[in-house]
C-alpha positions as CSV (number, residue, x, y, z in Angstrom):
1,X,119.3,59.4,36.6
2,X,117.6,58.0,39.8
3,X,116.8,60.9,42.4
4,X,117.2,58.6,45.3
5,X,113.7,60.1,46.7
6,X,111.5,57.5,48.1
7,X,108.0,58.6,49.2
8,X,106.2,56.3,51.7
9,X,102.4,57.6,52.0
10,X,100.3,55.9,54.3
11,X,96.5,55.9,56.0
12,X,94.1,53.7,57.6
13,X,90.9,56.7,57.4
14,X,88.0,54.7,55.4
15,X,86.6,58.3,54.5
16,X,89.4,59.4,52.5
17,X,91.3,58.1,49.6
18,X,94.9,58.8,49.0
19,X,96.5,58.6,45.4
20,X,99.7,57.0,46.2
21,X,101.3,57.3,42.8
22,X,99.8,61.1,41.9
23,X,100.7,62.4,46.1
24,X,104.0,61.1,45.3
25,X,104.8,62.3,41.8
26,X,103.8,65.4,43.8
27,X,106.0,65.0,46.6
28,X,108.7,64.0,44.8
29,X,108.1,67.1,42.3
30,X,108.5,69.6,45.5
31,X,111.8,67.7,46.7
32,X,113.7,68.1,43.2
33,X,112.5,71.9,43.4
34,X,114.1,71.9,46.7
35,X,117.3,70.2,45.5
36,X,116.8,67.5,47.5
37,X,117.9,64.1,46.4
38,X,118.8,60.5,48.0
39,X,116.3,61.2,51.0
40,X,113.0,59.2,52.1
41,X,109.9,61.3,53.6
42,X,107.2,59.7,55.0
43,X,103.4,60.8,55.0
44,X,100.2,59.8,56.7
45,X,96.7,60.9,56.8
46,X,95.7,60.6,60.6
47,X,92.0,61.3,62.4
48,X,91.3,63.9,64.2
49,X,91.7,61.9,67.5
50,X,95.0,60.8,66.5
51,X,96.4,64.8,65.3
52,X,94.5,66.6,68.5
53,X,96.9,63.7,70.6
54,X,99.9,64.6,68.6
55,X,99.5,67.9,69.0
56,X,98.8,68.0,72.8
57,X,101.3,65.8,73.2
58,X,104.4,68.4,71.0
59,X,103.0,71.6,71.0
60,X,100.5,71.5,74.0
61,X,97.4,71.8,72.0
62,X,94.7,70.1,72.5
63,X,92.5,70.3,69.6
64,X,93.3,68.8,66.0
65,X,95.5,70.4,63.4
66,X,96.5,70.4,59.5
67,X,99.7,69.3,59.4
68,X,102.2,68.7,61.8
69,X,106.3,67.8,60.6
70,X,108.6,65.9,62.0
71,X,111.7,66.9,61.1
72,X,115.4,64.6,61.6
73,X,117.7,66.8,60.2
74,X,119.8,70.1,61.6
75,X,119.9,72.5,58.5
76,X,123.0,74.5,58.5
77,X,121.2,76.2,55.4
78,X,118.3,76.4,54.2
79,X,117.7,74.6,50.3
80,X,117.2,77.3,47.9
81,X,114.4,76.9,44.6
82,X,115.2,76.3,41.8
83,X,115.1,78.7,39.2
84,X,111.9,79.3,36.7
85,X,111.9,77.0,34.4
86,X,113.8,74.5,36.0
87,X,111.4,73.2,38.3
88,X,108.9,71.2,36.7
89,X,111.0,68.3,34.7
90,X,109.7,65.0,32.7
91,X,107.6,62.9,34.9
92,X,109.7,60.1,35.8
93,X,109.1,57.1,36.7
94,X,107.9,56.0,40.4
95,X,110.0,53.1,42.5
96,X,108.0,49.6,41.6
97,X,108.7,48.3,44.9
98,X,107.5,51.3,47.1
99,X,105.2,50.0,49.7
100,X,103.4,52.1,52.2
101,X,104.3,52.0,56.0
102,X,101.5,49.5,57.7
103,X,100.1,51.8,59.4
104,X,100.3,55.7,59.3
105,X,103.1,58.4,58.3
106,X,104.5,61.6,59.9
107,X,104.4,65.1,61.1
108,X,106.7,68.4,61.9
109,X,107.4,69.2,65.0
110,X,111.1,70.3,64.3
111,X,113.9,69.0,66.4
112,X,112.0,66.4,68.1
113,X,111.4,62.6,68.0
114,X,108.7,61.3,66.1
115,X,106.3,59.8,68.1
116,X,106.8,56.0,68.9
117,X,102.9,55.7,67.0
118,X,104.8,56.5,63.8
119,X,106.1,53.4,62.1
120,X,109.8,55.1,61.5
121,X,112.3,54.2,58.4
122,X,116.1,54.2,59.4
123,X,118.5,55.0,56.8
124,X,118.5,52.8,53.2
125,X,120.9,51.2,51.5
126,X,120.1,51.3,48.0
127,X,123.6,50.6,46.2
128,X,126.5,52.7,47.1
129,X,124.8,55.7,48.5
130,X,123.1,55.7,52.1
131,X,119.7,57.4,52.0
132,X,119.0,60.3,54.7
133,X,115.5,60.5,56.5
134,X,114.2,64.0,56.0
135,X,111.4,63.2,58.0
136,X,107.2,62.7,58.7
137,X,104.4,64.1,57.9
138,X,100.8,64.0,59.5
139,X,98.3,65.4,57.6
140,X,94.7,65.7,58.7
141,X,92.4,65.4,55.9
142,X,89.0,66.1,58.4
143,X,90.8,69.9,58.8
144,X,92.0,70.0,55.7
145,X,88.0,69.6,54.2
146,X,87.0,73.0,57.2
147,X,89.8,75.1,55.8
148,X,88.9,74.2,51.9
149,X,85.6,75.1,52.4
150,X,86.8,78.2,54.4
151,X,89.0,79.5,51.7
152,X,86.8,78.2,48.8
153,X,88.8,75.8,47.2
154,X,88.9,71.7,46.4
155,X,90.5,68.9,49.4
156,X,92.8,68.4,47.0
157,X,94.3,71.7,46.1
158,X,94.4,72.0,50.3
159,X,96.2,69.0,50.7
160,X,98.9,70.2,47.6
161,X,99.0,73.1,50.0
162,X,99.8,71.2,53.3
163,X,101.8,68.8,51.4
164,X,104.1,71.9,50.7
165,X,104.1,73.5,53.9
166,X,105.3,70.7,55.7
167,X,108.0,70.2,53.4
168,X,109.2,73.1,53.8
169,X,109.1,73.1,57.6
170,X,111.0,69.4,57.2
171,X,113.9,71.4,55.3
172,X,114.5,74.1,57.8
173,X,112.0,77.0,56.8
174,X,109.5,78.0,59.9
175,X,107.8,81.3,60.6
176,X,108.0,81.6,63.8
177,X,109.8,85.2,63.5
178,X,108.8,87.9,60.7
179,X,111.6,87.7,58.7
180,X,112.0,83.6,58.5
181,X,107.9,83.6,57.8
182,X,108.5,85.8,54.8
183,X,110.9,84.3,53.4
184,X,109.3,80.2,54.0
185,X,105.6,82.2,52.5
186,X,107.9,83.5,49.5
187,X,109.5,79.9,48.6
188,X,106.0,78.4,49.6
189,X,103.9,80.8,47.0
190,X,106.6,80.0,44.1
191,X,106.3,76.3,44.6
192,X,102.1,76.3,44.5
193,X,102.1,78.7,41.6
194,X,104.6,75.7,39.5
195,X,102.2,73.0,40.8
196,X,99.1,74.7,40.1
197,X,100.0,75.2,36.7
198,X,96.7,74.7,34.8
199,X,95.1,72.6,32.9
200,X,96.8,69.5,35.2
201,X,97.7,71.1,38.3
202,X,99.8,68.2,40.1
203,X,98.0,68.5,42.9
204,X,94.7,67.7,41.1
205,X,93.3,63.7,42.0
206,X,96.2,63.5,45.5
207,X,93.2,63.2,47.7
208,X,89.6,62.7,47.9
209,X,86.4,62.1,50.5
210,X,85.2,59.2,49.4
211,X,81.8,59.3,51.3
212,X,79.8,61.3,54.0
């Protein structure tokens, strides 16, 4: 049956190559772990210029970050995981006719308005159901290469990472308070451990530097 998830993944950076179909699977995977179904998130890579703006501009920051979420719906309740062995189904097929935004995606700054520089989705039709937006993400793939080297690991296993933080954040998890930022680090550690699953971690191939 048709999840009703469309993934829209987006970036003008020459330096940086996006898999659309693998960074969606991916997406897609972490959604249907979440329970999430009939929805449409949006994702783009943005420069450094662009993030250190965004993030001046929501969280009165001036320098560059990861990822930032943009997040258009009030949770009541937070999604709970599935359970072990539920959470990594068949590969299904991808939508035929996804096309990326024309120019970038999103990011999480919960309960705010995505910038007006953010190509924005409204709600689609798609039959007899109405598809929510759950919101943007803006990832910044020149910070995500500092903190891969920092930790010792691959772009692309960072970007799996910051591909499930912000999801989380766009479904109602945050750590701003001890309690809520063990509980997000708790769902957050369960979902890398299912996608990191070796010897085809789904995160493996998402993103790439494509030159110096």
């Amino acid at each position: 049956m048709d999840d009703g998830l469309i993934v829209n993944t987006t970036s003008n950076l020459k330096l940086y190559l996006l898999h659309d179909q693998k960074s969606h699977r991916l997406c897609r995977t972490v959604l249907s772990m979440l329970h999430q179904k009939n929805c449409v998130l949006n994702v783009a890579l943005l420069s450094q210029e662009m993030m250190r703006n965004l993030n001046q501009k929501f969280r009165q920051k001036n320098t560059a970050t990861d990822v930032l979420s943009f997040g258009q719906i009030k949770w009541q309740k937070l999604p709970s995981l599935r359970s072990k062995g539920q959470m990594i189904q068949s590969e299904k097929p991808f939508f035929d006719n996804l096309k990326p935004l024309n120019d970038y995606s999103s990011k999480t700054v919960r309960k705010k308005k995505s910038p007006d520089s953010l190509p924005r989705l409204r709600e689609s039709r798609n039959g007899l159901y109405t598809r929510k937006i759950l919101g943007d993400l803006a990832i910044c793939p020149h910070v995500a290469v500092r903190n891969a080297r920092h930790l010792g690991h691959g772009l692309d296993r960072e970007f799996g990472f910051l591909l499930v933080h912000g999801i989380l954040h766009l479904c109602g998890y945050d750590h701003v308070r001890q309690r809520d930022e063990e509980k997000m680090l708790e769902v957050q550690r369960k979902i890398m451990d299912e996608i990191s699953i070796l010897p085809q971690p789904l995160w493996r191939g998402c993103l790439r530097r494509v030159s110096k």
